[in-house]
N, CA, C and O atoms as a Tripos MOL2 file, in Angstrom:
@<TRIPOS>MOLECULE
protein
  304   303    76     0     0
PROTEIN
NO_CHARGES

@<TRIPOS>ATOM
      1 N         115.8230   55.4560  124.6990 N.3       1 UNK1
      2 CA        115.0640   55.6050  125.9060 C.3       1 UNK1
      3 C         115.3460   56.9800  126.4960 C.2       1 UNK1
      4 O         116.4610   57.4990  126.4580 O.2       1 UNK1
      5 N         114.2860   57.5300  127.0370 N.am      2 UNK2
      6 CA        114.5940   58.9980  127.6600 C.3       2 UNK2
      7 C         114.9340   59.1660  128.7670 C.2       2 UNK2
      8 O         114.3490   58.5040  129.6240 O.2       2 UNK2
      9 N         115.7380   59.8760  129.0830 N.am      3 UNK3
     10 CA        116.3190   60.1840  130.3600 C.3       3 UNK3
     11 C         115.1390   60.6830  131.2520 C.2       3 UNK3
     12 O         114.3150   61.5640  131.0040 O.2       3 UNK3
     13 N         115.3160   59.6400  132.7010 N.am      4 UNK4
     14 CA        114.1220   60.2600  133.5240 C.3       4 UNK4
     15 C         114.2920   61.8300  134.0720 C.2       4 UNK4
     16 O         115.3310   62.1910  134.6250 O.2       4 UNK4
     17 N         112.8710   62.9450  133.8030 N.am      5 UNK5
     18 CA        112.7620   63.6720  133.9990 C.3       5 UNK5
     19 C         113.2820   64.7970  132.4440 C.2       5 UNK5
     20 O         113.1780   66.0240  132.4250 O.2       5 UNK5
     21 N         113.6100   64.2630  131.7440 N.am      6 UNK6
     22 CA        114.1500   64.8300  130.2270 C.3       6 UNK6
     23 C         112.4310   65.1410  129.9590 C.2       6 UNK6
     24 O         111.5220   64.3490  130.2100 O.2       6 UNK6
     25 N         112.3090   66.3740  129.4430 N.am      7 UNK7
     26 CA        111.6320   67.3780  128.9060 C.3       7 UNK7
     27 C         111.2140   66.2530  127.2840 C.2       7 UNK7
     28 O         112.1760   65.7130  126.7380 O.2       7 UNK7
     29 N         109.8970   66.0460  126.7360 N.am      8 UNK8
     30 CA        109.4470   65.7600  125.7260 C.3       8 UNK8
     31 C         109.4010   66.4440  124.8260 C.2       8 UNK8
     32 O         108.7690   67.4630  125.1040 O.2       8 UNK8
     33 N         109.7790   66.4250  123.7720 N.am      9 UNK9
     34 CA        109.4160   66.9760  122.1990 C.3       9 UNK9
     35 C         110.8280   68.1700  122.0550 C.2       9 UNK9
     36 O         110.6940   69.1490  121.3210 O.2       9 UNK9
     37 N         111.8750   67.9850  122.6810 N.am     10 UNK10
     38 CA        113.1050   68.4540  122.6480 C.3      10 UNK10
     39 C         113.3380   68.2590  121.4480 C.2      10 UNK10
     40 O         112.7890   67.2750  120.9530 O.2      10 UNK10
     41 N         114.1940   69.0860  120.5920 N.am     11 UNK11
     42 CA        114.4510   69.0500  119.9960 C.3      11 UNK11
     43 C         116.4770   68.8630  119.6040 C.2      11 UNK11
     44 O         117.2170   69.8460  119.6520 O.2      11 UNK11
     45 N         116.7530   68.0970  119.4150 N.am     12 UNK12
     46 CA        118.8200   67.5510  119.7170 C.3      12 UNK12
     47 C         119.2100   68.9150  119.4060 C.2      12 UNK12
     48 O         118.7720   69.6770  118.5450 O.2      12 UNK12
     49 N         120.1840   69.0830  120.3390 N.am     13 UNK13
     50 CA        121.3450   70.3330  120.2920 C.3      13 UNK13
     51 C         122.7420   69.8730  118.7500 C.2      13 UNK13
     52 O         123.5140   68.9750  118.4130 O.2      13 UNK13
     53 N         122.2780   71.1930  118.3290 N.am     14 UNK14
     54 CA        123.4060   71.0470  117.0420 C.3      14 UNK14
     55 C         125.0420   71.9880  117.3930 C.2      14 UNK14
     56 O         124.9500   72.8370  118.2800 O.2      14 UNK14
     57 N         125.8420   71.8910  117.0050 N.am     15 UNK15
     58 CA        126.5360   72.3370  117.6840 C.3      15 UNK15
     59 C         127.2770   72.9730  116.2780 C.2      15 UNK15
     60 O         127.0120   72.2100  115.3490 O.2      15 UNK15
     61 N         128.1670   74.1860  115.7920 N.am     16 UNK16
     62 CA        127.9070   74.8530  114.8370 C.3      16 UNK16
     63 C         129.8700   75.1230  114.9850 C.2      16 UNK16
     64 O         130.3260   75.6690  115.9900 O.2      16 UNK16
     65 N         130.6420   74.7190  114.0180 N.am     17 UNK17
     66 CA        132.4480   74.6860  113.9330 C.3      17 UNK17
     67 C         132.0030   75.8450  113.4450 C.2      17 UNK17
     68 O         130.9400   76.2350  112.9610 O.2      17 UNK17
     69 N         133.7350   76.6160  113.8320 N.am     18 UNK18
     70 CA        133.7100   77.7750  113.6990 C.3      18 UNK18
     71 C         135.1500   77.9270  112.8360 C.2      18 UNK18
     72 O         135.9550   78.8570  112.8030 O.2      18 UNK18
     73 N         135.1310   76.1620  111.9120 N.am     19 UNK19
     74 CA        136.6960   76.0870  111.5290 C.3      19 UNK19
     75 C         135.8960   76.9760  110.1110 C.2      19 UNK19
     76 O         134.6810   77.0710  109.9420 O.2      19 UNK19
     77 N         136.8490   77.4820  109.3260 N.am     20 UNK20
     78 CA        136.0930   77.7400  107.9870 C.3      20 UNK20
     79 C         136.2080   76.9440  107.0430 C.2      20 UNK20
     80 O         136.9170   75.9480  107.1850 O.2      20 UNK20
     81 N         135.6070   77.1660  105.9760 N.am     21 UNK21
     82 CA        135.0200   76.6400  105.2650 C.3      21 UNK21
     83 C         135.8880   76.4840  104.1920 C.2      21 UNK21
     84 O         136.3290   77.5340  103.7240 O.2      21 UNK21
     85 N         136.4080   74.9660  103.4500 N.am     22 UNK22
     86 CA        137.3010   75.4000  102.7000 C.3      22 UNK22
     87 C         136.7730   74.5260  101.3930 C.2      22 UNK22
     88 O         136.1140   73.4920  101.2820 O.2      22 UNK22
     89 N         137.5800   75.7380  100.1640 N.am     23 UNK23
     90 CA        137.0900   75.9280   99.1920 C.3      23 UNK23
     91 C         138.2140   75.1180   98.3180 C.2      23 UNK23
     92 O         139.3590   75.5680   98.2760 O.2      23 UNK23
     93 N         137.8520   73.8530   97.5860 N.am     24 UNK24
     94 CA        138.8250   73.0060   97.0960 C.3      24 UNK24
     95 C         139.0890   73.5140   95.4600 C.2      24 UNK24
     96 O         139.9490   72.9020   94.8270 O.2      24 UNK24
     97 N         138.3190   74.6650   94.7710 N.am     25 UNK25
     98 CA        138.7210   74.6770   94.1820 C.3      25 UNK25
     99 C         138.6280   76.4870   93.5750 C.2      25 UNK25
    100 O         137.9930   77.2130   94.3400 O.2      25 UNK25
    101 N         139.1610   77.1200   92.4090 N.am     26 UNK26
    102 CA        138.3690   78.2210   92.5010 C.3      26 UNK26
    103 C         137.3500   78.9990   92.0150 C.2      26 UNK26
    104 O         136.9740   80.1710   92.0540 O.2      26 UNK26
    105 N         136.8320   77.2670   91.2420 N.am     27 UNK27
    106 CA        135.1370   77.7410   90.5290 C.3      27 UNK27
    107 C         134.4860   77.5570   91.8350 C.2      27 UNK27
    108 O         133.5180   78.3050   91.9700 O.2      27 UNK27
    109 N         134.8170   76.4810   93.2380 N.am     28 UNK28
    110 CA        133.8390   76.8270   94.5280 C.3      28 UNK28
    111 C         133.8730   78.0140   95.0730 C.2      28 UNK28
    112 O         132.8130   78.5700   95.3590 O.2      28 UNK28
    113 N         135.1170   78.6290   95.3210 N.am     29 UNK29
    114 CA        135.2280   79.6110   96.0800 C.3      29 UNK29
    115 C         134.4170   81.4340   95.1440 C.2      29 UNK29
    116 O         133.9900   82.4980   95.5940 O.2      29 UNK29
    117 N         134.6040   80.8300   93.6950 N.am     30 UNK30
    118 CA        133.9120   81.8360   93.0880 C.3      30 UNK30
    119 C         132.0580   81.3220   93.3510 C.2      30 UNK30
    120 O         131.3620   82.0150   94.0930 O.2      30 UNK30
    121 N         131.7850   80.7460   93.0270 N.am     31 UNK31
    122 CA        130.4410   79.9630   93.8030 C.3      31 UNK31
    123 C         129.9990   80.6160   95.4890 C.2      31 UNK31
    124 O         128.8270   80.7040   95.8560 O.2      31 UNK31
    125 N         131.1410   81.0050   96.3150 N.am     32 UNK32
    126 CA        130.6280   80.9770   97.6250 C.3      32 UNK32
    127 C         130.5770   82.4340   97.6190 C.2      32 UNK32
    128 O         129.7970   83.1460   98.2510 O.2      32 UNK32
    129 N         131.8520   82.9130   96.5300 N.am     33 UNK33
    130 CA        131.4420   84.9010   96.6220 C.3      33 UNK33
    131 C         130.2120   85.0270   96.1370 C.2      33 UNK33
    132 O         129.4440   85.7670   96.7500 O.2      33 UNK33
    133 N         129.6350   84.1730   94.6460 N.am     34 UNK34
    134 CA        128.4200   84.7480   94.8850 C.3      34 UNK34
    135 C         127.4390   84.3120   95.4770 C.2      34 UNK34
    136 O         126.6460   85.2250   95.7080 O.2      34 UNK34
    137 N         127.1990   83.6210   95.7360 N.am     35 UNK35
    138 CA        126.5920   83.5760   96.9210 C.3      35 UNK35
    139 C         126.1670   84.5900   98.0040 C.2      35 UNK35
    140 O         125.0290   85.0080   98.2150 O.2      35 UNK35
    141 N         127.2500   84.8850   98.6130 N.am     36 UNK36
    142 CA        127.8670   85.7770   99.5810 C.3      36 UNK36
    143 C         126.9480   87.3510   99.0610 C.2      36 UNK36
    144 O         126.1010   88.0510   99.6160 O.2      36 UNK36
    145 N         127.5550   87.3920   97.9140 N.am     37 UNK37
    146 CA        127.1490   88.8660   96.9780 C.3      37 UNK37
    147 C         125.7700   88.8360   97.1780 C.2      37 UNK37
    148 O         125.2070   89.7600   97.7650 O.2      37 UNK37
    149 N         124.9680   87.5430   96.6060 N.am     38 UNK38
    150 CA        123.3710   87.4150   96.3970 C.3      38 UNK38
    151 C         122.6540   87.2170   97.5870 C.2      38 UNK38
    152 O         121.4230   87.2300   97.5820 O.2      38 UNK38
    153 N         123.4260   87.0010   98.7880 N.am     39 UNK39
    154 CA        122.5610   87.2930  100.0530 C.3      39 UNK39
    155 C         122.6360   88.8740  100.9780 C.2      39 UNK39
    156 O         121.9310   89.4770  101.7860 O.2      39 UNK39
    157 N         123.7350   89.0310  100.3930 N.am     40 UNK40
    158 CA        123.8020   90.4650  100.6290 C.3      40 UNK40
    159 C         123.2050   91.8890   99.8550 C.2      40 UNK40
    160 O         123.1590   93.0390  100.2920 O.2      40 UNK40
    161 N         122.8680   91.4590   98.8300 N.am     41 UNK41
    162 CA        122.2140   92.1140   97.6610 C.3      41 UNK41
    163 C         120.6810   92.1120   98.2080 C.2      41 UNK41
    164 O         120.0210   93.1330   98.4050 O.2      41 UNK41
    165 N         120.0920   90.3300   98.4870 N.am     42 UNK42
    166 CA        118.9920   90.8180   98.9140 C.3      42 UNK42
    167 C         118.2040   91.4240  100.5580 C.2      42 UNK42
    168 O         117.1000   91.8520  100.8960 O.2      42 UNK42
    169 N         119.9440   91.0500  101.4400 N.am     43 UNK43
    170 CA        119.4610   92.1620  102.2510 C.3      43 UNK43
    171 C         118.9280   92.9570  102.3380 C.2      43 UNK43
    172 O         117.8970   93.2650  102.9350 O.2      43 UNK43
    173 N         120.1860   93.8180  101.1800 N.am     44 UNK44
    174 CA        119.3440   95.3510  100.7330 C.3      44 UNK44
    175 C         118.1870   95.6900  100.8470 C.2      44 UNK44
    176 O         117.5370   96.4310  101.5830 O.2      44 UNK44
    177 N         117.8900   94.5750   99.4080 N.am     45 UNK45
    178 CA        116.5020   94.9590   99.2620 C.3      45 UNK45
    179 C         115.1230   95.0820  100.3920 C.2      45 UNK45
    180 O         114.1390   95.8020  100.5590 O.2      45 UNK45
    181 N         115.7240   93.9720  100.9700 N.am     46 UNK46
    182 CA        114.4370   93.4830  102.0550 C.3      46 UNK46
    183 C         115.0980   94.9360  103.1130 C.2      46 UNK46
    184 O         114.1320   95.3990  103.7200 O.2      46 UNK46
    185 N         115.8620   95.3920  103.3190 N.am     47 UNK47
    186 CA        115.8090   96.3790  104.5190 C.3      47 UNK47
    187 C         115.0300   97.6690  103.5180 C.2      47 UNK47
    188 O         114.0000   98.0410  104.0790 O.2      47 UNK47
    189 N         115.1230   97.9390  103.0390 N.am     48 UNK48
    190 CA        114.7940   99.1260  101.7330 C.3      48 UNK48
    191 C         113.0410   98.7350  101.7500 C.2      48 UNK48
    192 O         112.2100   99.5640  101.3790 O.2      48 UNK48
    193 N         112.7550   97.6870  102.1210 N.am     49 UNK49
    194 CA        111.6870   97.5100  101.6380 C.3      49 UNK49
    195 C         110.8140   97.7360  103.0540 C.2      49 UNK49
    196 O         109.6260   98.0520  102.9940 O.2      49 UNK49
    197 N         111.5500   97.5330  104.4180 N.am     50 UNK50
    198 CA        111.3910   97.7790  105.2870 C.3      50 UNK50
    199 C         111.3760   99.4920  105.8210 C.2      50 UNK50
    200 O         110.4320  100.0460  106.3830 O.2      50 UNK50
    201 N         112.5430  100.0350  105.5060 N.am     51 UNK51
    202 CA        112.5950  101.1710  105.1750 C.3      51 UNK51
    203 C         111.0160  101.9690  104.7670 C.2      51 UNK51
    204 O         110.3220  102.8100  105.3390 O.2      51 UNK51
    205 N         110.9180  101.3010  103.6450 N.am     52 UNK52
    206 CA        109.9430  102.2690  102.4880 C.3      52 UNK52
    207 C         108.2390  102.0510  103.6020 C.2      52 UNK52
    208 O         107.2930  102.8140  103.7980 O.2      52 UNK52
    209 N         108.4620  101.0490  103.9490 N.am     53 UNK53
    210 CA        107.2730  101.0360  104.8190 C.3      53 UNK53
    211 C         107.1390  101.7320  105.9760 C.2      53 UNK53
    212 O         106.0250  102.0120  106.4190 O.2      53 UNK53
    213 N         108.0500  102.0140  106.4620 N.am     54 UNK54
    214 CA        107.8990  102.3960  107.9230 C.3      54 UNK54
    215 C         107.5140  103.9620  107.4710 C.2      54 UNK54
    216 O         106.6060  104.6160  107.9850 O.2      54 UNK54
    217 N         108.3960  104.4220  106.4020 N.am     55 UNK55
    218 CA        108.0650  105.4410  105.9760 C.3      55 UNK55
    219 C         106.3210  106.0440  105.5340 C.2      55 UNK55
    220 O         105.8250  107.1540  105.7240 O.2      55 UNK55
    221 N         105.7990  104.9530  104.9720 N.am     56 UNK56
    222 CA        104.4680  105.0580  104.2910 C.3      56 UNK56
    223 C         103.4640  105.2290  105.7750 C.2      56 UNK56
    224 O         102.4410  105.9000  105.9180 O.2      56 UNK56
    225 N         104.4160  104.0800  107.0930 N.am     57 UNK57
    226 CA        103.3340  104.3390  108.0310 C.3      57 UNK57
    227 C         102.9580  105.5290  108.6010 C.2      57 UNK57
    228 O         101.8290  105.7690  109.0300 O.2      57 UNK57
    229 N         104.3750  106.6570  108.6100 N.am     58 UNK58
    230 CA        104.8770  107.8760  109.1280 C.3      58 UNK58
    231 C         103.9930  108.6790  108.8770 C.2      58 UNK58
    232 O         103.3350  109.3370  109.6830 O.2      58 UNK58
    233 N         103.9000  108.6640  107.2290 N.am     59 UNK59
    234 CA        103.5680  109.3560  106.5690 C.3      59 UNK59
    235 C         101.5830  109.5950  106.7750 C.2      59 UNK59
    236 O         101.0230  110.6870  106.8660 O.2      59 UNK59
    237 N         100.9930  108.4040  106.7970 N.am     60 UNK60
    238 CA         99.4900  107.7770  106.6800 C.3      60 UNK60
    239 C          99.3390  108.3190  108.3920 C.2      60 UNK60
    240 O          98.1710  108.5720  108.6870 O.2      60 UNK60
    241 N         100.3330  108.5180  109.5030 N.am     61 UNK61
    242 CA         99.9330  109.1120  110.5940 C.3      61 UNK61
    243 C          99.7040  110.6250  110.3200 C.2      61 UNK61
    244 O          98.7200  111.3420  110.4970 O.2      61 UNK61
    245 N         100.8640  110.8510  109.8590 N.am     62 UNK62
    246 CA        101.0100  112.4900  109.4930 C.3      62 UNK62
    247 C          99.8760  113.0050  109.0900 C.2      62 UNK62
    248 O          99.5230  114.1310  109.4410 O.2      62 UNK62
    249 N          99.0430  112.1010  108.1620 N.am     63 UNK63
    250 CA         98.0930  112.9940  107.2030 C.3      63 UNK63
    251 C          97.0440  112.4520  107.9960 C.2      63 UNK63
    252 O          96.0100  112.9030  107.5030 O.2      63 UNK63
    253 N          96.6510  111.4470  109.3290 N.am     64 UNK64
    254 CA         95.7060  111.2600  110.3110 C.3      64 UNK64
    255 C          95.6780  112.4330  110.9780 C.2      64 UNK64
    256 O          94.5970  113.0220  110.9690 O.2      64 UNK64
    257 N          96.8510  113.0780  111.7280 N.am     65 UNK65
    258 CA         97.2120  113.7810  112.5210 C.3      65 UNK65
    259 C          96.5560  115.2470  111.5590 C.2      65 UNK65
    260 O          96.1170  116.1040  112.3250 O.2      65 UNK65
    261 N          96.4910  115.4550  110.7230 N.am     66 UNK66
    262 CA         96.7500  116.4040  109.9520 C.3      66 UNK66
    263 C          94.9980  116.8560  109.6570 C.2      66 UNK66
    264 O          94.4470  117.9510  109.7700 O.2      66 UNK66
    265 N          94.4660  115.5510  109.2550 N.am     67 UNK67
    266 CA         93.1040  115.6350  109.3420 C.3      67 UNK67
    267 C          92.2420  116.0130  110.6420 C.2      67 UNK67
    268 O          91.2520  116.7350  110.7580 O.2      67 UNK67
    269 N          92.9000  115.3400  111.4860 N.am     68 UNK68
    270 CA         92.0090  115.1330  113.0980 C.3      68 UNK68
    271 C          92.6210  117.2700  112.9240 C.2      68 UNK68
    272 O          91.7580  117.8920  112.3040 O.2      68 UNK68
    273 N          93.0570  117.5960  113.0850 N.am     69 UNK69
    274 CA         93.5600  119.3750  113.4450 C.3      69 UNK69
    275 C          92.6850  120.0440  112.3790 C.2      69 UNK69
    276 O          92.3780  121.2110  112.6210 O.2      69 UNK69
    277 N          92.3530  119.6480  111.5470 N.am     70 UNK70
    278 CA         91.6530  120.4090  110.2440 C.3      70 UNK70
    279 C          89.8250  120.6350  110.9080 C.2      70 UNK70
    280 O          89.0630  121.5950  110.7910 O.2      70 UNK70
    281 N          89.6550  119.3990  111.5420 N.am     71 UNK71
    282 CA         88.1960  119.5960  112.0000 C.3      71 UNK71
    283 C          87.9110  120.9160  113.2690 C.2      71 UNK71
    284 O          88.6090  121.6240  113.9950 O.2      71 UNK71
    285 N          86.5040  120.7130  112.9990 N.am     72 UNK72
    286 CA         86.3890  122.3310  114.0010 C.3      72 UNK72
    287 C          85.6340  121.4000  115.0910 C.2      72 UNK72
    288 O          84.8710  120.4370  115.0200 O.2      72 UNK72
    289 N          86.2590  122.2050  116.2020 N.am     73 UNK73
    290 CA         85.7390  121.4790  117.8130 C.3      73 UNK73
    291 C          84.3520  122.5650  118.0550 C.2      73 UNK73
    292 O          84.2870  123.7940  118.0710 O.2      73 UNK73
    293 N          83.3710  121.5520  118.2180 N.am     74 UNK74
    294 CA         82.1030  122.5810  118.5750 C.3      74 UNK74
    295 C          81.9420  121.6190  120.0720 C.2      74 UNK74
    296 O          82.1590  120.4770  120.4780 O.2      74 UNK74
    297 N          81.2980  123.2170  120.6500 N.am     75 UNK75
    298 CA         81.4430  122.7160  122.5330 C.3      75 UNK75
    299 C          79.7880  123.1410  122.6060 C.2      75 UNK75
    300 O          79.3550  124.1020  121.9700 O.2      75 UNK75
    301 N          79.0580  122.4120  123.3430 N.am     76 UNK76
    302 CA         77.5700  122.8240  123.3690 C.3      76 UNK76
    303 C          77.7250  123.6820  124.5470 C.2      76 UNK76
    304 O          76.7540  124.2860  125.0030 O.2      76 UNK76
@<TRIPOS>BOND
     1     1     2 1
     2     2     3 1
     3     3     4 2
     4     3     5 am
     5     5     6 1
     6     6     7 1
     7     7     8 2
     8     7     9 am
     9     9    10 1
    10    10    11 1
    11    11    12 2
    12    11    13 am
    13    13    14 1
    14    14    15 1
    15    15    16 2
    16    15    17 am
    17    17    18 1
    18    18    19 1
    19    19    20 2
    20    19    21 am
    21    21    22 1
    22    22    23 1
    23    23    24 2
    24    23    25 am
    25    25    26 1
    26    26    27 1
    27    27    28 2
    28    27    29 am
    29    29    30 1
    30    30    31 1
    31    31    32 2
    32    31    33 am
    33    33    34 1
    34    34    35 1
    35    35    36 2
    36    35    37 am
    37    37    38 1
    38    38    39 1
    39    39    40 2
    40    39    41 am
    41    41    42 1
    42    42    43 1
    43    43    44 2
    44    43    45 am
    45    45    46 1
    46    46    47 1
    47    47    48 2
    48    47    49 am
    49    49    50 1
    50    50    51 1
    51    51    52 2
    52    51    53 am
    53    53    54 1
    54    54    55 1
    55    55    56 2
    56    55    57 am
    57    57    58 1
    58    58    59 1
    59    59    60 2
    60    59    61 am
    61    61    62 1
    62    62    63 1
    63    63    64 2
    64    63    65 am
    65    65    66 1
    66    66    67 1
    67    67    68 2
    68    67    69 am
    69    69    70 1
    70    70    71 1
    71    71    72 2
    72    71    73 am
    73    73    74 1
    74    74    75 1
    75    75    76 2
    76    75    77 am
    77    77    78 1
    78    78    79 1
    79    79    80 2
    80    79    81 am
    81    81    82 1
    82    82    83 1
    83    83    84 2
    84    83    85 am
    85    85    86 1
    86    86    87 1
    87    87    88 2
    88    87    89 am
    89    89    90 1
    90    90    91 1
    91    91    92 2
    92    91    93 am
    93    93    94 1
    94    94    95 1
    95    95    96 2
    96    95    97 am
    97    97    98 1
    98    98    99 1
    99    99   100 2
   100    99   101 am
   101   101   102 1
   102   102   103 1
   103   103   104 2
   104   103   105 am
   105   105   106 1
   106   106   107 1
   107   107   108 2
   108   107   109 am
   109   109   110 1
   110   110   111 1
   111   111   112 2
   112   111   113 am
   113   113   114 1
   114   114   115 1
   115   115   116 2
   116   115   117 am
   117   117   118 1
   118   118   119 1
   119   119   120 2
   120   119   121 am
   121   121   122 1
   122   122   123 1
   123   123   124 2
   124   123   125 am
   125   125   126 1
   126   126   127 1
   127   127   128 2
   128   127   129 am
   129   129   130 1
   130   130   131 1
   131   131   132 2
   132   131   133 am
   133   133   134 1
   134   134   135 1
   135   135   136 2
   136   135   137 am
   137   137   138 1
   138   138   139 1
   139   139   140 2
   140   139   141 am
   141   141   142 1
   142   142   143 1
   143   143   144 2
   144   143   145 am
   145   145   146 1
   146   146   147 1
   147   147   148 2
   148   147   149 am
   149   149   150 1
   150   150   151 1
   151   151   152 2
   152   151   153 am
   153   153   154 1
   154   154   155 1
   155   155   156 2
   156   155   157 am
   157   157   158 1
   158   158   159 1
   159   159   160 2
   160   159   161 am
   161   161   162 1
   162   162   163 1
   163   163   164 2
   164   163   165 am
   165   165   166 1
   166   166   167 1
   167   167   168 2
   168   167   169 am
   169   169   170 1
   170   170   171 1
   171   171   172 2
   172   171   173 am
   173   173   174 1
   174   174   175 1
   175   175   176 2
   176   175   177 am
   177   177   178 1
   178   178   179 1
   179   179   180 2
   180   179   181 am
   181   181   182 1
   182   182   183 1
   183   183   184 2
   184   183   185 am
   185   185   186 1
   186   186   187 1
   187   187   188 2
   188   187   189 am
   189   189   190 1
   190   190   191 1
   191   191   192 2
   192   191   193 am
   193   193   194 1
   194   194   195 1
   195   195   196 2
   196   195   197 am
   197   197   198 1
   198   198   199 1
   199   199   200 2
   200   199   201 am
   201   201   202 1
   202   202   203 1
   203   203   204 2
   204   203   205 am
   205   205   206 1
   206   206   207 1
   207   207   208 2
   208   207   209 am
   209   209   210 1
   210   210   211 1
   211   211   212 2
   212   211   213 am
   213   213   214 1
   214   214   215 1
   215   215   216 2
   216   215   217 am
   217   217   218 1
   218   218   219 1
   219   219   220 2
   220   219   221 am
   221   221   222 1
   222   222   223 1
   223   223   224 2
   224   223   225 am
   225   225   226 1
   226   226   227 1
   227   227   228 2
   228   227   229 am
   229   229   230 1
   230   230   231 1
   231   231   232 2
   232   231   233 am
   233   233   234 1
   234   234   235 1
   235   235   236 2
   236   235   237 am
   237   237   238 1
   238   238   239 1
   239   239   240 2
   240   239   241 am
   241   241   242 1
   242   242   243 1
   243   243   244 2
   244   243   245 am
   245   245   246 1
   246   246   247 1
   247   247   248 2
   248   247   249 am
   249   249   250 1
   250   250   251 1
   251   251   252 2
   252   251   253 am
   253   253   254 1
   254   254   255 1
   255   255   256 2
   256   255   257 am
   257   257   258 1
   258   258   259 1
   259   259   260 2
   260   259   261 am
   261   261   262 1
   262   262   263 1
   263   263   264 2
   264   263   265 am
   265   265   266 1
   266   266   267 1
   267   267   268 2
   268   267   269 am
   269   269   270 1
   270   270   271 1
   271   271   272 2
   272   271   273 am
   273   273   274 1
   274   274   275 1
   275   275   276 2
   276   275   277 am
   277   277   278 1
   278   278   279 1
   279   279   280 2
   280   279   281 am
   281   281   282 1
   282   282   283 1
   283   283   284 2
   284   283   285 am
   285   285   286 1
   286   286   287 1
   287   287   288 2
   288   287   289 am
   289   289   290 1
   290   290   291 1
   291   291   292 2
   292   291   293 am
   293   293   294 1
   294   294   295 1
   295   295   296 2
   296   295   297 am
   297   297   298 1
   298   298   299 1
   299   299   300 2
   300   299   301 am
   301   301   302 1
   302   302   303 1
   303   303   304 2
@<TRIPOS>SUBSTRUCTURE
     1 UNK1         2 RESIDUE 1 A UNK
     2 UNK2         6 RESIDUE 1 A UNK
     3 UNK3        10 RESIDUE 1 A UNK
     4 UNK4        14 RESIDUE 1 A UNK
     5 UNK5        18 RESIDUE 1 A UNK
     6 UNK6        22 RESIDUE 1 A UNK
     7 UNK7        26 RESIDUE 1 A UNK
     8 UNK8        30 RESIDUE 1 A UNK
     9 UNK9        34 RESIDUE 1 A UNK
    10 UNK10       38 RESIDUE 1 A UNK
    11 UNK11       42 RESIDUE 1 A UNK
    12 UNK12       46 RESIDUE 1 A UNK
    13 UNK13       50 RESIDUE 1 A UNK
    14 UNK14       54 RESIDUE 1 A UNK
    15 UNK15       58 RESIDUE 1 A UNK
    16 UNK16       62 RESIDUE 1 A UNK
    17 UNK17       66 RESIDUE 1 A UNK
    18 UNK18       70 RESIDUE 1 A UNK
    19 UNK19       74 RESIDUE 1 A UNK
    20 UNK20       78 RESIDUE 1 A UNK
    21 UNK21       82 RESIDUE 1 A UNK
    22 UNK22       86 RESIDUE 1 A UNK
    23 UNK23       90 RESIDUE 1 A UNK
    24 UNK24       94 RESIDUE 1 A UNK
    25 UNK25       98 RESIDUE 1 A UNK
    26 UNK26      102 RESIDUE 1 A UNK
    27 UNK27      106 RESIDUE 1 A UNK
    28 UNK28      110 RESIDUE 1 A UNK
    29 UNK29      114 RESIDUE 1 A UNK
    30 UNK30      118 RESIDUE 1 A UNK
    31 UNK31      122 RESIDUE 1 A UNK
    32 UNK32      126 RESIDUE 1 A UNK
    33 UNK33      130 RESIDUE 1 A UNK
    34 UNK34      134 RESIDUE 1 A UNK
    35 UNK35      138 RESIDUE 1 A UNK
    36 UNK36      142 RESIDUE 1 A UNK
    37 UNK37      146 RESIDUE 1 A UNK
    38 UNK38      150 RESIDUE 1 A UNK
    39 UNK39      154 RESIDUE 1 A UNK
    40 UNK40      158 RESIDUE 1 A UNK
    41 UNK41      162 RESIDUE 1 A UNK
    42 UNK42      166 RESIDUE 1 A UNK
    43 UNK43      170 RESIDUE 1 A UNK
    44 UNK44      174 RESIDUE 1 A UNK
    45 UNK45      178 RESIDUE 1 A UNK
    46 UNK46      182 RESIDUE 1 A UNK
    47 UNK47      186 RESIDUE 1 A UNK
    48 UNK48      190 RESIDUE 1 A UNK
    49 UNK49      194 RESIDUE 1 A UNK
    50 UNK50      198 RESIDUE 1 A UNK
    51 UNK51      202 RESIDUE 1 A UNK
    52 UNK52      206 RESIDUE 1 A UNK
    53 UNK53      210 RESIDUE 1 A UNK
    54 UNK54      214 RESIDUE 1 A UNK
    55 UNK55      218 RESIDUE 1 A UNK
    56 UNK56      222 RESIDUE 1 A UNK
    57 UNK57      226 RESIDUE 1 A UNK
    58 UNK58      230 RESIDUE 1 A UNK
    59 UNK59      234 RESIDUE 1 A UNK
    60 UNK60      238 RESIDUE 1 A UNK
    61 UNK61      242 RESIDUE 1 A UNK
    62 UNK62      246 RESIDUE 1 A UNK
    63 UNK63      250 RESIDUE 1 A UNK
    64 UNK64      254 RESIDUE 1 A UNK
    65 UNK65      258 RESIDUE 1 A UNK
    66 UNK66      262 RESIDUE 1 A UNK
    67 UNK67      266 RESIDUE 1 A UNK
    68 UNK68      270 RESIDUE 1 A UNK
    69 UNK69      274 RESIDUE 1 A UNK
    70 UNK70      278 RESIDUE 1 A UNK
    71 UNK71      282 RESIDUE 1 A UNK
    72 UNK72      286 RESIDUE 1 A UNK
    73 UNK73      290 RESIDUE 1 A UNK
    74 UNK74      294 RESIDUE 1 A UNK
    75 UNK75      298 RESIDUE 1 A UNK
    76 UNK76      302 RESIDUE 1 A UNK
C-alpha cells in the first residue's frame, strides 16, 4: 500500500556498499583485471572516437568559414 501523498511510478532507492569486492579465488580476480583492462580499453576507444569527431566538426566549420570569405560581396 502507498504511503499517503508518496509520488507514483517511483522507482525503490538502491543503496550501493562501498565494502570491496572479494575475489575467492585467483582465476576470479584474474577475471575482474580483465575485465577492468576491457572496460578501460574501450574507453579509449569511445573517447578517440569522440575526439576524431569533434575534430571533423572543426574542421567542416573551417572549410564553411573558408568558403563564406572566398565569395565576392557585391553592394548595388
Amino acid at each position: 500500500m502507498a504511503r499517503k501523498g508518496a509520488r507514483k511510478n517511483m522507482l525503490p532507492v538502491t543503496r550501493r556498499t562501498t565494502a570491496p569486492v572479494r575475489l575467492n579465488s585467483p582465476m576470479a580476480a584474474a577475471a575482474a583485471a580483465d575485465v577492468q583492462g576491457a572496460v578501460v580499453e574501450k574507453g579509449i576507444e569511445v573517447m578517440g572516437q569522440m575526439v576524431d569527431k569533434q575534430l571533423q566538426i572543426i574542421d567542416e566549420a573551417q572549410e564553411k568559414a573558408e568558403n563564406f570569405l572566398k565569395k565576392e560581396v557585391k553592394l548595388n
